[in-house]
C-alpha positions as CSV (number, residue, x, y, z in Angstrom):
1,X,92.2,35.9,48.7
2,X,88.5,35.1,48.2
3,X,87.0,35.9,51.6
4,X,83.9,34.3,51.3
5,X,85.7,30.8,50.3
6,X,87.7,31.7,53.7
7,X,84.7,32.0,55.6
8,X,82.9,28.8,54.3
9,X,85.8,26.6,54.7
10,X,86.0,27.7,58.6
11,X,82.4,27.2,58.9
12,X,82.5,24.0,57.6
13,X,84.8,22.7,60.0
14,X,83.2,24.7,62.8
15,X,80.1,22.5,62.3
16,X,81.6,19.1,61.1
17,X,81.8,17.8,64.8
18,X,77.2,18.3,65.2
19,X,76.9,17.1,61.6
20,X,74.7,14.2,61.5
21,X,71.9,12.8,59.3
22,X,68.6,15.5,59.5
23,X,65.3,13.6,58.5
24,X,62.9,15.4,57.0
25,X,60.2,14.3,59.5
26,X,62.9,15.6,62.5
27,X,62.7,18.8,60.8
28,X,58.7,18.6,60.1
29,X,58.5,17.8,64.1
30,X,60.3,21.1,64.6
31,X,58.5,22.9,62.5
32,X,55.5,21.8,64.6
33,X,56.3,21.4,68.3
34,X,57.1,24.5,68.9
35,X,55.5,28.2,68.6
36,X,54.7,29.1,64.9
37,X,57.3,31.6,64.6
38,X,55.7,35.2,62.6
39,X,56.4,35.1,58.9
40,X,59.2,36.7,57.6
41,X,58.6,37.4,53.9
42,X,55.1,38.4,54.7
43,X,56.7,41.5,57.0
44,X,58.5,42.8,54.3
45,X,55.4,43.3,52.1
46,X,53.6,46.6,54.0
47,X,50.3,48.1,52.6
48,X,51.3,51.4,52.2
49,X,54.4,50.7,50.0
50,X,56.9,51.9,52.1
51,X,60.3,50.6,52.6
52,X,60.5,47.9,55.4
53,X,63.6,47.3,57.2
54,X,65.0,44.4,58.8
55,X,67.5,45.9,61.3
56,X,70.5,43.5,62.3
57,X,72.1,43.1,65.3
58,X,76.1,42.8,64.3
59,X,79.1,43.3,66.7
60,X,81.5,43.0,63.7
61,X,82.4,42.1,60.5
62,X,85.0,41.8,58.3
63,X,84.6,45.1,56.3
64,X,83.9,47.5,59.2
65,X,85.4,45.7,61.8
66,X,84.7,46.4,65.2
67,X,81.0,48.2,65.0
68,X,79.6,47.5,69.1
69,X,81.4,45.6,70.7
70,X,79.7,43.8,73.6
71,X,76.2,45.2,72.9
72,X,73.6,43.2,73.9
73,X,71.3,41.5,71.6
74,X,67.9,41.4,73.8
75,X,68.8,45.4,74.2
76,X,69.1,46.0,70.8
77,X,66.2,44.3,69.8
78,X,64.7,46.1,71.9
79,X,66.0,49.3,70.6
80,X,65.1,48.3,66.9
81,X,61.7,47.3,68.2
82,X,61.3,50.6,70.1
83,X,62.4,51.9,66.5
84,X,59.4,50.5,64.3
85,X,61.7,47.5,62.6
86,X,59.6,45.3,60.5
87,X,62.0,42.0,61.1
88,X,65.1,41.4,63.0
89,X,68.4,40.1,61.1
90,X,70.5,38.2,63.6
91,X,74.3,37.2,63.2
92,X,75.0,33.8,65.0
93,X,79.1,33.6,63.3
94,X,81.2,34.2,66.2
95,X,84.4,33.9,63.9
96,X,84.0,36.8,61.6
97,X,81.0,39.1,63.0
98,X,81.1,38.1,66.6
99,X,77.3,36.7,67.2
100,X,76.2,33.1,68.5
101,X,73.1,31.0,68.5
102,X,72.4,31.6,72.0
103,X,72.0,35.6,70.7
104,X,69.1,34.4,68.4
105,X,67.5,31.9,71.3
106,X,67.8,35.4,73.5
107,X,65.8,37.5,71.7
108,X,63.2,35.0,70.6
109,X,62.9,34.3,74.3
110,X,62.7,38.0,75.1
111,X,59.6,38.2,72.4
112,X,57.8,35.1,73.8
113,X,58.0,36.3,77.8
114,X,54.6,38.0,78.9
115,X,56.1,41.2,78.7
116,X,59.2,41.2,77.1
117,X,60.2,45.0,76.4
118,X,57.5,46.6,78.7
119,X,59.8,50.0,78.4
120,X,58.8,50.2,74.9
121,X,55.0,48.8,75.4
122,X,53.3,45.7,73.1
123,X,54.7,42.1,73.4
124,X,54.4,41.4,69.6
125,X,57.5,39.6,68.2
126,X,59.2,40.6,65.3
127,X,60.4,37.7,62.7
128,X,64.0,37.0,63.0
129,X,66.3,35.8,59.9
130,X,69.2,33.3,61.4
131,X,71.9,35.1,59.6
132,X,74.8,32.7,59.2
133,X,76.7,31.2,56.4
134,X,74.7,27.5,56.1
135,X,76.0,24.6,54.7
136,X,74.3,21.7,56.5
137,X,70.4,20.6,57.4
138,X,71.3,20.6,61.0
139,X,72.1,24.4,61.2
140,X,68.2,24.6,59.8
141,X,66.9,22.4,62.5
142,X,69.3,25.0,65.4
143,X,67.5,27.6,63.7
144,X,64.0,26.4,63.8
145,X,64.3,25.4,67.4
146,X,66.0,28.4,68.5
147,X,62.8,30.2,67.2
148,X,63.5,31.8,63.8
149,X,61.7,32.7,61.6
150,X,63.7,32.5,58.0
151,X,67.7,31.4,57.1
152,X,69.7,33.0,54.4
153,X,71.4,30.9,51.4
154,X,74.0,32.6,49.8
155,X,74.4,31.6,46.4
156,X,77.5,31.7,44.9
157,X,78.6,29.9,48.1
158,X,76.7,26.7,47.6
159,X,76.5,24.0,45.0
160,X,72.7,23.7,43.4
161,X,72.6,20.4,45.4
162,X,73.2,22.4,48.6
163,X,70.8,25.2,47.2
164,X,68.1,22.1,47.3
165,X,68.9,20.5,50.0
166,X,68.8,23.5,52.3
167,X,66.0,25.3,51.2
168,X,64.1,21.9,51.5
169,X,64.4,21.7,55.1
170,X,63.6,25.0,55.2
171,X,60.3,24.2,54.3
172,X,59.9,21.4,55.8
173,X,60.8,23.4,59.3
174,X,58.5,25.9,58.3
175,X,61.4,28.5,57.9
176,X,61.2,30.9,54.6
177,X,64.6,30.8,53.0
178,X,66.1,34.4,51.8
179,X,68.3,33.4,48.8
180,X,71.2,36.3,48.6
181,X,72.5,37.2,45.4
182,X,74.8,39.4,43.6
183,X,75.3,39.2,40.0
184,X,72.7,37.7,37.3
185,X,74.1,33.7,37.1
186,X,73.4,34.1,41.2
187,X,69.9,35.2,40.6
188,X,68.8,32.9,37.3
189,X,70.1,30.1,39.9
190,X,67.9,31.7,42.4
191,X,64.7,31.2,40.7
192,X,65.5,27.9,39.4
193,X,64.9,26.8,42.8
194,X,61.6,28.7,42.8
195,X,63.3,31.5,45.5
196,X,60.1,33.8,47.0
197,X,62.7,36.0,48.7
198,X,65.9,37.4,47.3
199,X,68.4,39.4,48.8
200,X,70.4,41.4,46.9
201,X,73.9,42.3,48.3
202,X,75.3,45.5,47.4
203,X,78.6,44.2,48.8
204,X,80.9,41.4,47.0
205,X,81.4,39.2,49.6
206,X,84.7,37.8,47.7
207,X,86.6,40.9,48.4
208,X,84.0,43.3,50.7
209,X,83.6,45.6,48.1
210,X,79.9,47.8,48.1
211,X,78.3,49.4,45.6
212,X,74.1,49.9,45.2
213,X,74.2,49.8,41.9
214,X,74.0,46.4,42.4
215,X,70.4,46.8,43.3
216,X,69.5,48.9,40.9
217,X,70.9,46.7,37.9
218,X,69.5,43.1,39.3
219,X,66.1,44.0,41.4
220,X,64.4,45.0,38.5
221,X,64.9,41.7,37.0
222,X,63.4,40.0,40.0
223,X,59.7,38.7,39.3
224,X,56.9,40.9,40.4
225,X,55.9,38.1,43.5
226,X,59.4,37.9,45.1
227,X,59.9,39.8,47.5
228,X,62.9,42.1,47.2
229,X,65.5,43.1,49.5
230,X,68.3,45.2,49.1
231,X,71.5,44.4,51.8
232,X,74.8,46.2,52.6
233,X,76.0,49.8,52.0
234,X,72.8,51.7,53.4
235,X,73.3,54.5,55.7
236,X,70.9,57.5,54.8
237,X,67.8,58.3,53.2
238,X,69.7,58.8,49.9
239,X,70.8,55.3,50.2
240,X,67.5,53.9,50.3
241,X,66.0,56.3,48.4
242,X,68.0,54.4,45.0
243,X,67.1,50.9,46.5
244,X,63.3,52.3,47.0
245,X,63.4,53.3,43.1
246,X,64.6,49.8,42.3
247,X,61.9,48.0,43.3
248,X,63.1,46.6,46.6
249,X,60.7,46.2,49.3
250,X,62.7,45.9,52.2
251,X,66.3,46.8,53.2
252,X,68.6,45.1,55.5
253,X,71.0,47.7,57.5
254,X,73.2,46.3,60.4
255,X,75.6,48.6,60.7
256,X,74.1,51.7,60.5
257,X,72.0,51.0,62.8
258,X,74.1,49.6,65.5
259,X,75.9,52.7,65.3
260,X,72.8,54.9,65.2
261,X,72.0,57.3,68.5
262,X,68.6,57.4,67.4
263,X,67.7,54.1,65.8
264,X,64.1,55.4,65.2
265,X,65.4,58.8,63.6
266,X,67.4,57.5,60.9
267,X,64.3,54.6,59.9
268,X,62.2,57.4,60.0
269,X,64.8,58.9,57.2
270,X,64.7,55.4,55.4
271,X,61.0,55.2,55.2
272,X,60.9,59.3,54.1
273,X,63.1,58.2,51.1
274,X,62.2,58.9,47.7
């Protein structure tokens, strides 16, 4: 069975009882009332060309299964802080990877208190993607008020009307929109609707399969001002060694890192790569 057509159909009726009409000037008032979040895009770009990395917090999924049950989400953002993260990637599906909203509106709130990880020293947030499978406006407008900084679109899950729609009020919110590809249709899609940031997953979310070479075939195809991300299937240096070679400017490595003793050690070993 096609897994990702499993997962959107749930999520679609998870949300139909809060979808409603989303105005454009709701989602501009959103964008505006409340703390600029930092920009995510702009923290995967760093001066000195090294790999960034957007550590997720995930208690699950449907290819690992069970990876930390129960952990916390302020305390390991505070652990990937502690770490040197560049950006936060946080799972709000409860269904299939165990996160909620409230997780995102938690560590957002963590960053914004006067002191929010003193253990660790500094009070500077780190940009959080809403990481979620988004069908509707008004899981934008959650996101913007819960204080993220950026929402993924998966591609091959949503019509080019959705695409629009969604990474409309994405803008209009103020949100940067990761588009997530994994094959070359998925990415000529991608910049037809003038995508700045592409992820590309090394794992076919139809039947959970990974392979990097993914990456390697489709991030040098990407124009030279998106910025690139590489997703799924990272563990080691030698992992992000090949996505490093492909171009990609950031990678995004949840469960790994959950898993990880030493959270700083092993980014340490993805920034080393080469």
């Amino acid at each position: 069975m096609d897994k990702l057509a499993e997962i959107m159909a749930h999520k679609r009726r998870e949300i139909a009882p809060l979808m409603r009409s989303v105005t454009e000037a709701e989602l501009v008032r959103a964008g505006t009332a409340r703390p600029k979040p930092p920009s995510f895009a702009g923290a995967l770009r760093r001066a000195d060309g090294q790999l960034a990395v957007i550590a997720e917090i995930k208690r699950r999924s449907p290819s690992a299964g069970e990876i930390k049950t129960g952990a916390s989400s302020v305390g390991q953002a505070r652990r990937y802080q502690a770490a040197g993260a560049e950006a936060l990637s946080v799972l709000t599906d409860l269904q299939y990877f165990g996160g909620m909203l409230d997780d995102l509106r938690a560590v957002i709130a963590g960053f914004r208190t006067a002191s929010p990880f003193p253990d660790v020293g500094g009070t500077h947030p780190l940009p959080c993607l809403r990481k979620d499978f988004m069908v509707h406006p008004i899981q934008v407008l959650q996101a913007r008020e819960a204080g993220a900084s950026a929402i993924l679109l998966i591609v091959r899950a949503l019509a080019d009307e959705d695409l629009k729609v969604l990474h409309t009020a994405a803008a209009a919110a103020g949100l940067d929109a990761m588009f997530e590809i994994h094959d070359e249709s998925e990415l000529e899609r991608a910049l037809r609707h003038d995508a700045q940031l592409i992820g590309v997953n090394n794992r076919d979310l139809t039947v959970f399969k990974t392979d990097l070479a993914i990456s390697e075939r489709l991030i040098p195809l990407l124009p030279r001002e998106v910025v690139a991300v590489s997703e799924s299937g990272i563990f080691n240096g030698a992992d992000a060694a090949r996505a490093r070679s492909a171009g990609a400017h950031a990678i995004l490595v949840g469960e790994a890192l959950m898993k990880a003793p030493d959270p700083a050690k092993l980014i340490a070993e993805f920034r080393a790569a080469r």
